[in-house]
HTML snippet that shows the backbone in 3Dmol.js (N, CA, C, O; Angstrom):
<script src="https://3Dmol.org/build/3Dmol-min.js"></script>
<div id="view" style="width:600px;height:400px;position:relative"></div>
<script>
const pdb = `
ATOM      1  N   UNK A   1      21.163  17.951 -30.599  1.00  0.00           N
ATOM      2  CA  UNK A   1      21.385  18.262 -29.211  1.00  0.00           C
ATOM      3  C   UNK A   1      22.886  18.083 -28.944  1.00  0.00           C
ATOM      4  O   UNK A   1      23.362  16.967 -29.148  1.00  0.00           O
ATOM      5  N   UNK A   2      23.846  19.286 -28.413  1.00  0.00           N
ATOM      6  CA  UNK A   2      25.010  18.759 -28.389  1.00  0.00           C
ATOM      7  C   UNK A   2      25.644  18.085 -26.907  1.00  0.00           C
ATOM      8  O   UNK A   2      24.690  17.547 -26.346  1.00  0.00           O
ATOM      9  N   UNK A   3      26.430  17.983 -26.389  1.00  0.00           N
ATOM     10  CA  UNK A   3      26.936  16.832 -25.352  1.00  0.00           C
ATOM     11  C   UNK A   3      26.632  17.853 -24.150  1.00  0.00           C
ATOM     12  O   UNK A   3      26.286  17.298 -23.108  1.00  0.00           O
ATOM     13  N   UNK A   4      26.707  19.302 -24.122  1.00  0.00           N
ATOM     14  CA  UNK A   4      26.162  20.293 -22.916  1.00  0.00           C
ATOM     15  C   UNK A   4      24.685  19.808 -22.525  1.00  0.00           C
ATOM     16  O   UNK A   4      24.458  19.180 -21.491  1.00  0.00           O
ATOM     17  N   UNK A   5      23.806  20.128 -23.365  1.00  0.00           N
ATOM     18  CA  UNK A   5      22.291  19.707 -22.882  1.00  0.00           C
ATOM     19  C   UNK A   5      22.075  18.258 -22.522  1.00  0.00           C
ATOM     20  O   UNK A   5      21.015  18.040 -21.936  1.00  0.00           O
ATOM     21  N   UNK A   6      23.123  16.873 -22.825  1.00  0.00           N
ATOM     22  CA  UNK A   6      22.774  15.844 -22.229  1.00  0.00           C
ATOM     23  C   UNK A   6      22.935  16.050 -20.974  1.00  0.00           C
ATOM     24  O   UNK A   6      21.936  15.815 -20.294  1.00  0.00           O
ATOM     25  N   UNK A   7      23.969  16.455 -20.361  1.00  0.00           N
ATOM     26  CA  UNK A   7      24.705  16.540 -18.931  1.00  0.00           C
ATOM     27  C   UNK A   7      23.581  17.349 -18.247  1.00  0.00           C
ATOM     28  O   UNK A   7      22.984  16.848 -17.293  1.00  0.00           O
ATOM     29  N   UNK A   8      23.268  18.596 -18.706  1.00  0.00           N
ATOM     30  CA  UNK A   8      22.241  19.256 -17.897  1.00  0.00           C
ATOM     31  C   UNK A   8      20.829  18.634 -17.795  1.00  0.00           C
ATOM     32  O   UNK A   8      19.952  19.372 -17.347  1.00  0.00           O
ATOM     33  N   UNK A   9      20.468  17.282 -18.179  1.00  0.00           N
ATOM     34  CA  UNK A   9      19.211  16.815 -18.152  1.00  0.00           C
ATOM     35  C   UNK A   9      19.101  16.020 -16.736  1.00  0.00           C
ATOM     36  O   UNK A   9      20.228  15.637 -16.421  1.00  0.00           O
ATOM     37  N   UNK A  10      18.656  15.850 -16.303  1.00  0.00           N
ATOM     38  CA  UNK A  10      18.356  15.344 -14.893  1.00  0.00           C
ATOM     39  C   UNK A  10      17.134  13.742 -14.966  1.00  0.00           C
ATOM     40  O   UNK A  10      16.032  13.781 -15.514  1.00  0.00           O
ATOM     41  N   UNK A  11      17.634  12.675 -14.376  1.00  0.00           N
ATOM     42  CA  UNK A  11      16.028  11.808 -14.520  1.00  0.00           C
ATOM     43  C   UNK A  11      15.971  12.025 -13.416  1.00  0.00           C
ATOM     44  O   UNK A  11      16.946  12.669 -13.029  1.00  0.00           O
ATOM     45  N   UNK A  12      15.113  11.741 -12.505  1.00  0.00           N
ATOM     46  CA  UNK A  12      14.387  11.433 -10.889  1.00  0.00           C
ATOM     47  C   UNK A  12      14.079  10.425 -11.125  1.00  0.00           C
ATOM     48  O   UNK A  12      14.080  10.002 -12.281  1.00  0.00           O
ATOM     49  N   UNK A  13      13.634   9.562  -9.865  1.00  0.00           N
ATOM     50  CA  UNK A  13      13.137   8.328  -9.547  1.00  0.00           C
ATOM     51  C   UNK A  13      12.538   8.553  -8.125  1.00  0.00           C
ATOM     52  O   UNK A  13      12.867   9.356  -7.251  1.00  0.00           O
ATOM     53  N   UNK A  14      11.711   7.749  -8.151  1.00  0.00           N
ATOM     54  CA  UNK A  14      10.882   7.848  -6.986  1.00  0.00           C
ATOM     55  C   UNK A  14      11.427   7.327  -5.911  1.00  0.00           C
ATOM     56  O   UNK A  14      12.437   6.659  -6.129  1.00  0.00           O
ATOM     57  N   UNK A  15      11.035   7.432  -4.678  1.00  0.00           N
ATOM     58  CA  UNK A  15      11.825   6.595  -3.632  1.00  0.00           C
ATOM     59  C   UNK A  15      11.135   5.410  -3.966  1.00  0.00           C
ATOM     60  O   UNK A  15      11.939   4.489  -4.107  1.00  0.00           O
ATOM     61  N   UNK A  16       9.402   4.905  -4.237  1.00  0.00           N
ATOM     62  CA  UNK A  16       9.133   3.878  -4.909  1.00  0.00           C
ATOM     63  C   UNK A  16       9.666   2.801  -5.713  1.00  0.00           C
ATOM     64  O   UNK A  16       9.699   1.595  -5.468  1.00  0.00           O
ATOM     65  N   UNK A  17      10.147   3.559  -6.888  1.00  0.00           N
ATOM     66  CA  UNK A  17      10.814   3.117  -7.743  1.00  0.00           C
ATOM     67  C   UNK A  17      12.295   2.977  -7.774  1.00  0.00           C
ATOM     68  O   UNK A  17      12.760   2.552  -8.832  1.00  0.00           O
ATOM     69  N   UNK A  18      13.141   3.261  -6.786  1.00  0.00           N
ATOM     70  CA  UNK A  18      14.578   3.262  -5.938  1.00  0.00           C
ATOM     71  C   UNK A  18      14.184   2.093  -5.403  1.00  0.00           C
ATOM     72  O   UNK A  18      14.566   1.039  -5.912  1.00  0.00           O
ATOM     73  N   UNK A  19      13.210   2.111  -4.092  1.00  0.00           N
ATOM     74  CA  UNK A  19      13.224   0.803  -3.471  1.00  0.00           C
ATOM     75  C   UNK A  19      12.748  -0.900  -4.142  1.00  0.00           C
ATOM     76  O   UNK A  19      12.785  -2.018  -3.628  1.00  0.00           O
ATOM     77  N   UNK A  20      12.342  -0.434  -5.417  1.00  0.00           N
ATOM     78  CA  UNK A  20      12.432  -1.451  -6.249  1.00  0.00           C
ATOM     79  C   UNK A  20      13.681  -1.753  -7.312  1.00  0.00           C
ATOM     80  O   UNK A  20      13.798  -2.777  -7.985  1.00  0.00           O
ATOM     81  N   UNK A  21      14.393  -0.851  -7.301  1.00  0.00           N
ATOM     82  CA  UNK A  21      15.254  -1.711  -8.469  1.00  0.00           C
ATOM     83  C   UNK A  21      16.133  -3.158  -7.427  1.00  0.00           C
ATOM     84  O   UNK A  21      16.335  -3.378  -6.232  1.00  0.00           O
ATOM     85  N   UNK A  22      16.374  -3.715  -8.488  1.00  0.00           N
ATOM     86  CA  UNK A  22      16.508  -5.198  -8.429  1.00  0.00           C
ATOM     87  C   UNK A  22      15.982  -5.595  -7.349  1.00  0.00           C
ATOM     88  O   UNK A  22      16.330  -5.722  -6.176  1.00  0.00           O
ATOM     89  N   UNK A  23      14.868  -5.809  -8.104  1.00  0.00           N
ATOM     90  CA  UNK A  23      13.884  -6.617  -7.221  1.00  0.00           C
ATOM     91  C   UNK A  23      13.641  -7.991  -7.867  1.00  0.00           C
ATOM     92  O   UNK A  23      13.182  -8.103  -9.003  1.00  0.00           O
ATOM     93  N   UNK A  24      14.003  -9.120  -7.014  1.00  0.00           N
ATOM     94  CA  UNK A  24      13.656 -10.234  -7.643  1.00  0.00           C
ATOM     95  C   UNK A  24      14.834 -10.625  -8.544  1.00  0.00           C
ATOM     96  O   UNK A  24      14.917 -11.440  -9.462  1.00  0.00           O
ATOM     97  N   UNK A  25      15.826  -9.682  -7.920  1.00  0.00           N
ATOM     98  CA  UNK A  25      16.782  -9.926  -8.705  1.00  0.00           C
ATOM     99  C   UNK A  25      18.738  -9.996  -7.752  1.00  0.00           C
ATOM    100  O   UNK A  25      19.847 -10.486  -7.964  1.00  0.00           O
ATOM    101  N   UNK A  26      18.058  -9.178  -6.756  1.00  0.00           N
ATOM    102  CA  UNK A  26      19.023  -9.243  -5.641  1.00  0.00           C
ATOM    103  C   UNK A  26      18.636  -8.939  -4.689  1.00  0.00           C
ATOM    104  O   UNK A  26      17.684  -8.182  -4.498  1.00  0.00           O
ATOM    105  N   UNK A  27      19.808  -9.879  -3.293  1.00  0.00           N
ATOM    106  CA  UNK A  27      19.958  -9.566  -2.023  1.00  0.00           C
ATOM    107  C   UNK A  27      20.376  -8.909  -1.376  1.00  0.00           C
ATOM    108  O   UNK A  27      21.499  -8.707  -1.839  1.00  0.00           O
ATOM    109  N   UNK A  28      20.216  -8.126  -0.167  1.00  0.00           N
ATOM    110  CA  UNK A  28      21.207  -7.407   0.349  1.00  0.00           C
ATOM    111  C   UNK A  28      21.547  -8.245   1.590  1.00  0.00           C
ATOM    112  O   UNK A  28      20.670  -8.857   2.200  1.00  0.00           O
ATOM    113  N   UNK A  29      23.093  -8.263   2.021  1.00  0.00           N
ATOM    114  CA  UNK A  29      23.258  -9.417   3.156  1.00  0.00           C
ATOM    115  C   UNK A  29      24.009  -8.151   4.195  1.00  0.00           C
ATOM    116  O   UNK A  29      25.112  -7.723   3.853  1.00  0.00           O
ATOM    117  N   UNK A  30      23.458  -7.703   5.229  1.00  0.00           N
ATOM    118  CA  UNK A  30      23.824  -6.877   6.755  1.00  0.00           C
ATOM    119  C   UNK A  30      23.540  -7.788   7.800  1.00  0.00           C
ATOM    120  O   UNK A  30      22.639  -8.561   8.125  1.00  0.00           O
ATOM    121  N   UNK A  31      24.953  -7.302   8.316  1.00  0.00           N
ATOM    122  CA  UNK A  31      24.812  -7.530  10.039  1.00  0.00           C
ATOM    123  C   UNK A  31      24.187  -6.609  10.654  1.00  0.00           C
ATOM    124  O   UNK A  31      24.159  -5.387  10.505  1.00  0.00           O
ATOM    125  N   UNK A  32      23.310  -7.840  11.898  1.00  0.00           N
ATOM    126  CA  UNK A  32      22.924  -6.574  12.280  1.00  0.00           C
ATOM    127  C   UNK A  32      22.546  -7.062  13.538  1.00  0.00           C
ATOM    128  O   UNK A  32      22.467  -8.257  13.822  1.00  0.00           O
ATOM    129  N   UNK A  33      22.238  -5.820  14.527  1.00  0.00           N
ATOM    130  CA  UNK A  33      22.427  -6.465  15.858  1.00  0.00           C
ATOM    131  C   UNK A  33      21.148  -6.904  16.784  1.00  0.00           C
ATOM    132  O   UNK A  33      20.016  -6.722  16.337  1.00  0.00           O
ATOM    133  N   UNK A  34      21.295  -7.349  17.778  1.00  0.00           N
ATOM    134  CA  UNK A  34      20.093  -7.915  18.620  1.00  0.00           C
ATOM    135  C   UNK A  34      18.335  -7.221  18.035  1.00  0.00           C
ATOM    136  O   UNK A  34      17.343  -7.830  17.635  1.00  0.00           O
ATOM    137  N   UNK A  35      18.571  -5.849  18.216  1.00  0.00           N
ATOM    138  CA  UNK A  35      17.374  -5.200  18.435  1.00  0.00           C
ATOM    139  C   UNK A  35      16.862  -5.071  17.010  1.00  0.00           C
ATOM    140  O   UNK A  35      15.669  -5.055  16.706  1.00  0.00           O
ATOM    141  N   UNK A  36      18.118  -4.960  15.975  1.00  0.00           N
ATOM    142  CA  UNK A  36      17.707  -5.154  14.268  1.00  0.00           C
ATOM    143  C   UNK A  36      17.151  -6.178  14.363  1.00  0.00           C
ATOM    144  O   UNK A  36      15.943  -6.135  14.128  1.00  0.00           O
ATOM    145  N   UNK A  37      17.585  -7.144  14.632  1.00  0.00           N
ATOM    146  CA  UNK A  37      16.940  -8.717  13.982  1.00  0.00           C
ATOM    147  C   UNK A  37      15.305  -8.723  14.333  1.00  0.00           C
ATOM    148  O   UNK A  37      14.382  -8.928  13.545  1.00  0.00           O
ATOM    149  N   UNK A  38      15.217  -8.348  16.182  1.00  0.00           N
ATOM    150  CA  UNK A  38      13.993  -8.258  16.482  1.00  0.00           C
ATOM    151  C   UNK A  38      12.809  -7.545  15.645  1.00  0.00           C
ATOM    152  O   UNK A  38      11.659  -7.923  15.425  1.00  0.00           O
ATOM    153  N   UNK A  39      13.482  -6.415  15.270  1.00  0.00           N
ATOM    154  CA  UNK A  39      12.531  -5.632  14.390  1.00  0.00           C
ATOM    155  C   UNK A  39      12.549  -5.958  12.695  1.00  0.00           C
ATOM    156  O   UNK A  39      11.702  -5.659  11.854  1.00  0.00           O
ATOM    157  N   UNK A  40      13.678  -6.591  12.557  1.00  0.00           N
ATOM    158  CA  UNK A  40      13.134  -7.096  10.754  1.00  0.00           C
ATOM    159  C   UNK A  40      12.854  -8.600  11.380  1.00  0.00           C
ATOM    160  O   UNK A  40      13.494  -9.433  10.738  1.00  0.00           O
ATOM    161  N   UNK A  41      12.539  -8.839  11.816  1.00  0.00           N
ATOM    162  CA  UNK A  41      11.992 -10.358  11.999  1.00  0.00           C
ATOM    163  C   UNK A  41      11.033 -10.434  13.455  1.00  0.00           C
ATOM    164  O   UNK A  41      11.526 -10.980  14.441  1.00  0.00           O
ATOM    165  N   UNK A  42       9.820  -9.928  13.510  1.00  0.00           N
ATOM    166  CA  UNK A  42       8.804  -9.467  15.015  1.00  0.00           C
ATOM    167  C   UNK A  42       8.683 -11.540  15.193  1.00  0.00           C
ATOM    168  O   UNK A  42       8.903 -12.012  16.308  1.00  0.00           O
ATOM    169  N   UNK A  43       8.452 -12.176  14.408  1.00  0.00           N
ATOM    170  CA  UNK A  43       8.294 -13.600  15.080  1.00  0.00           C
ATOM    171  C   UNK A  43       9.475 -14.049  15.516  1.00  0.00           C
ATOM    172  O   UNK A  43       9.557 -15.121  16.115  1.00  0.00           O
ATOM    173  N   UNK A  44      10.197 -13.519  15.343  1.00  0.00           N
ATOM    174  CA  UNK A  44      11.720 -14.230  16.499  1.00  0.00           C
ATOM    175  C   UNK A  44      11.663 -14.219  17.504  1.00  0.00           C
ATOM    176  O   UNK A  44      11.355 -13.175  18.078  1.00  0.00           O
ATOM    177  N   UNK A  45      11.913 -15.292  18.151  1.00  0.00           N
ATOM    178  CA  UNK A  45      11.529 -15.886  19.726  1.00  0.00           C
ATOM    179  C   UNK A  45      13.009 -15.354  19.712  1.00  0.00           C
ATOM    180  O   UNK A  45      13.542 -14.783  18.761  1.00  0.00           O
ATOM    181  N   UNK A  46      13.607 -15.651  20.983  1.00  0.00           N
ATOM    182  CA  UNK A  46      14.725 -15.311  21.736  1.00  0.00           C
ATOM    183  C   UNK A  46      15.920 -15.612  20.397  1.00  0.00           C
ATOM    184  O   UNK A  46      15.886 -16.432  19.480  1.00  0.00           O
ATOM    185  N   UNK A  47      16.690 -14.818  20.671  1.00  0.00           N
ATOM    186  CA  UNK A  47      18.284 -15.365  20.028  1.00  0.00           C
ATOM    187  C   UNK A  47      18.785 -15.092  21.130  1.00  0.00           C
ATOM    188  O   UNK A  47      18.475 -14.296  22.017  1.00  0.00           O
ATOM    189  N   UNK A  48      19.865 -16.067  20.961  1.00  0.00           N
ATOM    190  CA  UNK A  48      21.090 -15.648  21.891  1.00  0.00           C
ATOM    191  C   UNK A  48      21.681 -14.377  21.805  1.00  0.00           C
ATOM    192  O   UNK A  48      22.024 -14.103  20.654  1.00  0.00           O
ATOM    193  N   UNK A  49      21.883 -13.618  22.539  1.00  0.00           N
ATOM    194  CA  UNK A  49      22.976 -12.019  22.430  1.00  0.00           C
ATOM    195  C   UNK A  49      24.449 -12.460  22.345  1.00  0.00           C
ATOM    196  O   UNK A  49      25.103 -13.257  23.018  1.00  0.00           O
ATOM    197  N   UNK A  50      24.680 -11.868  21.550  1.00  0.00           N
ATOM    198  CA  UNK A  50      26.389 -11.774  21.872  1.00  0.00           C
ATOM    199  C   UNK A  50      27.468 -12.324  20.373  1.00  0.00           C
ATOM    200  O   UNK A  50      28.613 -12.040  20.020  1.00  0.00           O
ATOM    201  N   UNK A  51      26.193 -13.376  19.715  1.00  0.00           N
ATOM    202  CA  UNK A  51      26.232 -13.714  18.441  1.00  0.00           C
ATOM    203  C   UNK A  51      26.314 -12.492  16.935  1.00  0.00           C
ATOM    204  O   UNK A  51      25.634 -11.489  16.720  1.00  0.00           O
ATOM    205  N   UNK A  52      27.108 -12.936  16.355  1.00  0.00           N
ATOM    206  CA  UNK A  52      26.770 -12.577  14.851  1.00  0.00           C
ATOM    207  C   UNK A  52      25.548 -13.086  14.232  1.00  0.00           C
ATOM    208  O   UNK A  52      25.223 -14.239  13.951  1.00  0.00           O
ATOM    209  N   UNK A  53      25.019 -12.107  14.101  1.00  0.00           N
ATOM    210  CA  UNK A  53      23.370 -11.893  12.833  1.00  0.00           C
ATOM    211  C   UNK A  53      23.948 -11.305  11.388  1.00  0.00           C
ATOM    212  O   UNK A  53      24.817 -10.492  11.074  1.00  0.00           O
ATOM    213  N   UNK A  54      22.810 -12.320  10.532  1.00  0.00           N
ATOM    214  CA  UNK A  54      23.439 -11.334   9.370  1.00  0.00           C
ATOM    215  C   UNK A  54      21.704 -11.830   8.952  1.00  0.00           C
ATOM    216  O   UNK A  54      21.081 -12.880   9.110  1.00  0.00           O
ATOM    217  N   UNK A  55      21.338 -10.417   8.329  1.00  0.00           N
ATOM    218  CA  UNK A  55      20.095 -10.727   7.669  1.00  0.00           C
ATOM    219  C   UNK A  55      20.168 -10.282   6.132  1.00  0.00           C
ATOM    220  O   UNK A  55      20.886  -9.423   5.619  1.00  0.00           O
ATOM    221  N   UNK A  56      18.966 -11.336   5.402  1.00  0.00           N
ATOM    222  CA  UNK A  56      18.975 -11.180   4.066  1.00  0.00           C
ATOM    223  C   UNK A  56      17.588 -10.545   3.506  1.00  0.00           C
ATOM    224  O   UNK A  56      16.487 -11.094   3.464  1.00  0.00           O
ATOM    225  N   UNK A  57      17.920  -9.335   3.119  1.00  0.00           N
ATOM    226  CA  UNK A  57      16.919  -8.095   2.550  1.00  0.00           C
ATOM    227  C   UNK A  57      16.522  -8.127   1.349  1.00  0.00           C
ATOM    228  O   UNK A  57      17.471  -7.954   0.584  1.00  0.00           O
ATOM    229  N   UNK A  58      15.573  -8.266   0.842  1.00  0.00           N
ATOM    230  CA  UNK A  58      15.462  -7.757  -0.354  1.00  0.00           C
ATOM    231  C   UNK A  58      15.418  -6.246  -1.101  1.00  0.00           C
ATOM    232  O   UNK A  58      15.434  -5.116  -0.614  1.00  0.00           O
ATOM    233  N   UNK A  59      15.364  -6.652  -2.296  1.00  0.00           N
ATOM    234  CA  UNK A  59      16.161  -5.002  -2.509  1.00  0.00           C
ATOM    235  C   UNK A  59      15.038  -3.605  -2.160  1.00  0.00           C
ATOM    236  O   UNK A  59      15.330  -2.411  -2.210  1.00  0.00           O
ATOM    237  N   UNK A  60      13.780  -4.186  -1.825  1.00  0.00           N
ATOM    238  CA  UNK A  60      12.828  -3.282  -1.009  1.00  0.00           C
ATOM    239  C   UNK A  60      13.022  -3.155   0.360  1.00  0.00           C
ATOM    240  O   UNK A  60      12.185  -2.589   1.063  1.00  0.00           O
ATOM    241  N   UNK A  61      14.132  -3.665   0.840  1.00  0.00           N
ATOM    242  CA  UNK A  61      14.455  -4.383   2.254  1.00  0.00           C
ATOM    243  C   UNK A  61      13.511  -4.929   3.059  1.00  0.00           C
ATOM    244  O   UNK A  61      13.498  -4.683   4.265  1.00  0.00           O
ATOM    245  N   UNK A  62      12.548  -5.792   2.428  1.00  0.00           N
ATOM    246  CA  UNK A  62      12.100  -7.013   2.868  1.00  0.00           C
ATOM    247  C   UNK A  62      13.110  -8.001   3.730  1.00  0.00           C
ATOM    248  O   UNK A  62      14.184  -8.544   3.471  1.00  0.00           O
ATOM    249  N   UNK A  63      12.367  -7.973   4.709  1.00  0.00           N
ATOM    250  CA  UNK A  63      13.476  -9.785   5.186  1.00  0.00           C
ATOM    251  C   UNK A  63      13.125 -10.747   4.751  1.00  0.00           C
ATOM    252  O   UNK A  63      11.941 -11.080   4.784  1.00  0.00           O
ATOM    253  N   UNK A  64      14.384 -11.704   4.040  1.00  0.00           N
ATOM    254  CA  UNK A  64      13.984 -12.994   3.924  1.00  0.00           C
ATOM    255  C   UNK A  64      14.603 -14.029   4.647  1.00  0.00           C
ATOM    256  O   UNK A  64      14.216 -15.192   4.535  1.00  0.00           O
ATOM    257  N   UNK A  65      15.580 -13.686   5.414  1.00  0.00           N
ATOM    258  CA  UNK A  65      16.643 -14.453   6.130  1.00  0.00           C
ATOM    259  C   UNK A  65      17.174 -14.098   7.407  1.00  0.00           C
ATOM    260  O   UNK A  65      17.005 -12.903   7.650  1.00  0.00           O
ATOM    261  N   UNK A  66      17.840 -14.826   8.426  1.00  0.00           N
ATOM    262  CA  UNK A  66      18.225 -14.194   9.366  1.00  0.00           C
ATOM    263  C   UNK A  66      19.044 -15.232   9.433  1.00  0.00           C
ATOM    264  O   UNK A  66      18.619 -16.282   8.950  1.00  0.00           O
ATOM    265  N   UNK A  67      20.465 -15.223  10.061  1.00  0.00           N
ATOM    266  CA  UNK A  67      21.543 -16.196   9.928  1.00  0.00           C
ATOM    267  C   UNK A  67      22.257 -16.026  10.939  1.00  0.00           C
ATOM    268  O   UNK A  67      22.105 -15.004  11.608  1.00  0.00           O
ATOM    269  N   UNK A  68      23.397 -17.184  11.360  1.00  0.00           N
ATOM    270  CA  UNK A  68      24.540 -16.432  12.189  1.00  0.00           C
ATOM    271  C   UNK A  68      25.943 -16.187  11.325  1.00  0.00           C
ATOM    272  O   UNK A  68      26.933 -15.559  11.703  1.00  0.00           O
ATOM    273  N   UNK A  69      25.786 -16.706  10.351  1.00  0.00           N
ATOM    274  CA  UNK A  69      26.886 -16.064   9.444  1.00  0.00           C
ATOM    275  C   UNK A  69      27.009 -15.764   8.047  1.00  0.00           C
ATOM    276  O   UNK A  69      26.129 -16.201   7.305  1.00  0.00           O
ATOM    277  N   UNK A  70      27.889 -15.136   7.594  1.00  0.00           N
ATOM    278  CA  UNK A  70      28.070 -14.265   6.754  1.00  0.00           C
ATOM    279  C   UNK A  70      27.958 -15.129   5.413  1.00  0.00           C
ATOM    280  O   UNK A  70      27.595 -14.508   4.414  1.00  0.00           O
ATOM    281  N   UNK A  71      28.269 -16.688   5.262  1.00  0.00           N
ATOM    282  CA  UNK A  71      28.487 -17.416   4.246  1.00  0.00           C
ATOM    283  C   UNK A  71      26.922 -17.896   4.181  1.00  0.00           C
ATOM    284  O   UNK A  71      26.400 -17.668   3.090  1.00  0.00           O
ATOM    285  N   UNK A  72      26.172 -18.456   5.054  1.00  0.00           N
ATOM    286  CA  UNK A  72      25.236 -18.947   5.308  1.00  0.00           C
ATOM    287  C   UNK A  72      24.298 -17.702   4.283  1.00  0.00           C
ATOM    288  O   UNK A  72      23.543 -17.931   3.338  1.00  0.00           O
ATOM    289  N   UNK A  73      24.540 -16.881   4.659  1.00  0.00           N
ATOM    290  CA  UNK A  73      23.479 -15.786   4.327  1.00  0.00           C
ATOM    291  C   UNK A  73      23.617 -15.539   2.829  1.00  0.00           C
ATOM    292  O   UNK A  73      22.625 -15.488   2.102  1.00  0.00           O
ATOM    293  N   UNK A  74      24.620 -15.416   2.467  1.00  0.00           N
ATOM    294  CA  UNK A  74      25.328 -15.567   1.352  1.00  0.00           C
ATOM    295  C   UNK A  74      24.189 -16.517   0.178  1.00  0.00           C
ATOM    296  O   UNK A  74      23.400 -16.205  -0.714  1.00  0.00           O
ATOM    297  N   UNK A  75      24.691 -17.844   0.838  1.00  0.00           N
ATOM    298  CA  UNK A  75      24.052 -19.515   0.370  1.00  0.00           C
ATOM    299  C   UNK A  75      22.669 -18.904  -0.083  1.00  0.00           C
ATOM    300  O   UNK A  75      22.121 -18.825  -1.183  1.00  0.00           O
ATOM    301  N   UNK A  76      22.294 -18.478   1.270  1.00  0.00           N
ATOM    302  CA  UNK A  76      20.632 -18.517   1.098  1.00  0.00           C
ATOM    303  C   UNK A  76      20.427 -17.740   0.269  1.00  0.00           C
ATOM    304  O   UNK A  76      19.643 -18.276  -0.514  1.00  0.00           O
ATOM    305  N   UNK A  77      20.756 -16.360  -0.186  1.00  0.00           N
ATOM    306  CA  UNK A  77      20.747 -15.559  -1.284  1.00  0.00           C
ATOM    307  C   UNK A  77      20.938 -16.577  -2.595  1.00  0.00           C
ATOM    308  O   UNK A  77      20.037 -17.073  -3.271  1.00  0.00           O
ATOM    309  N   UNK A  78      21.906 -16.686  -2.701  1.00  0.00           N
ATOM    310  CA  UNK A  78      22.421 -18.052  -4.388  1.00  0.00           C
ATOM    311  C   UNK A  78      21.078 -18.836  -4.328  1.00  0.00           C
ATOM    312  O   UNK A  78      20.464 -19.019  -5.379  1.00  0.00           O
ATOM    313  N   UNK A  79      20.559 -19.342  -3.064  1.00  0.00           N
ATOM    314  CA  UNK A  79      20.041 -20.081  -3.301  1.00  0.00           C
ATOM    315  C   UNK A  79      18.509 -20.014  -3.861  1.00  0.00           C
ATOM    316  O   UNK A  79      17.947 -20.872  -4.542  1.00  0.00           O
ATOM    317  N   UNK A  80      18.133 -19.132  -3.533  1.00  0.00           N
ATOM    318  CA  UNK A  80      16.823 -18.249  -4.017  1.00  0.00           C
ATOM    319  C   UNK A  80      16.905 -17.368  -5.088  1.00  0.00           C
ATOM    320  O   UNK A  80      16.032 -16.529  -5.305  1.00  0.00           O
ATOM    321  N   UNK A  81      18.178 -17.544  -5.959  1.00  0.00           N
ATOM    322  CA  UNK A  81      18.820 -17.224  -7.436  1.00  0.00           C
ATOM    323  C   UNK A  81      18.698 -15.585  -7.326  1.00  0.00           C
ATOM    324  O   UNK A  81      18.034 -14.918  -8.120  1.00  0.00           O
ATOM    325  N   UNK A  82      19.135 -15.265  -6.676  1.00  0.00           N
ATOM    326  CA  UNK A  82      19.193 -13.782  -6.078  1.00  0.00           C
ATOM    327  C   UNK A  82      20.762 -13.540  -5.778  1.00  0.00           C
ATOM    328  O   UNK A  82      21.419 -14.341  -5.113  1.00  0.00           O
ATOM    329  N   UNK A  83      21.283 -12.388  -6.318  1.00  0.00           N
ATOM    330  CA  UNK A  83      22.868 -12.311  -6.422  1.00  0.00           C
ATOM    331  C   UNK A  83      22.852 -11.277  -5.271  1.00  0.00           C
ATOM    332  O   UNK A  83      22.397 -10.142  -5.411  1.00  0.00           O
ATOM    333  N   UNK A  84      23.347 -11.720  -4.205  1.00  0.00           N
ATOM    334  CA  UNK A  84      23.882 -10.965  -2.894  1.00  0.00           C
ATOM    335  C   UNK A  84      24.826 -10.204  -3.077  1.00  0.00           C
ATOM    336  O   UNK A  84      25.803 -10.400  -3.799  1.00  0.00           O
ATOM    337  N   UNK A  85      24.436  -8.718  -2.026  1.00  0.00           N
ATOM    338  CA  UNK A  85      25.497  -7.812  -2.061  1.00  0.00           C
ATOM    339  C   UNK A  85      25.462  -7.521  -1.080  1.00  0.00           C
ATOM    340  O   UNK A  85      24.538  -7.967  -0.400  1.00  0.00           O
ATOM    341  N   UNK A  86      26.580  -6.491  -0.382  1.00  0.00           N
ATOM    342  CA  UNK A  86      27.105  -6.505   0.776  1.00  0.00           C
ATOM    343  C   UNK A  86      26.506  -5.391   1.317  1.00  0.00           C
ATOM    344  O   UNK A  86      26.481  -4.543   0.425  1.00  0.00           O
ATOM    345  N   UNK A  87      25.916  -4.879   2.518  1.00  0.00           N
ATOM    346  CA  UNK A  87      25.198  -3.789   2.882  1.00  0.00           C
ATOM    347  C   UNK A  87      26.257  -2.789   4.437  1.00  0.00           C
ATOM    348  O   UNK A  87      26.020  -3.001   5.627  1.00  0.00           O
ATOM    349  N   UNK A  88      26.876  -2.213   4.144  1.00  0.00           N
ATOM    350  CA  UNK A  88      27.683  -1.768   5.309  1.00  0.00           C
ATOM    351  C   UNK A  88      26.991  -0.823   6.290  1.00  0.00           C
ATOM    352  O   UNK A  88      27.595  -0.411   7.281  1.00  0.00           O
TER     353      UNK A  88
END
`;
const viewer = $3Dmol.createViewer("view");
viewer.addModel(pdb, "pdb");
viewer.setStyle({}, {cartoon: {color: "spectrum"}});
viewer.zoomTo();
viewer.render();
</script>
């Protein structure tokens, strides 16, 4: 097979199988604002408005965290041996 037919080969992935890679293996850490937090986190009683949120996703974007800052969120990622990355 020469180096033309590698390039023209194509894999797919499922959105399934997208929303799983590193799973169990990394975090994603976003800010995010009042009405985000409410909706990745429905048991959150009141937060204050006006604050920095940063929530911690898993790489299915599961929530596992909700924070007021960026280091904190960070921690909690390391700390659940999950290597955090930055979500813009």
């Amino acid at each position: 097979m020469n180096e033309r037919q590698d390039d023209d080969r194509q894999t797919s992935m499922s959105p399934k199988e997208l929303a799983l890679l590193g799973e169990g293996e990394v975090a994603y850490i976003k800010q995010v604002d009042f009405d985000d937090a409410e909706r990745l986190f429905p048991a959150l009683d009141e937060t204050p408005e006006g604050i920095d949120l940063f929530a911690v996703l898993g790489a299915d974007g599961t929530p596992i965290a909700l924070t007021d800052s960026r280091n904190a969120a960070i921690a909690n990622a390391i700390e659940n041996d999950l290597v955090p990355l930055s979500v813009h």
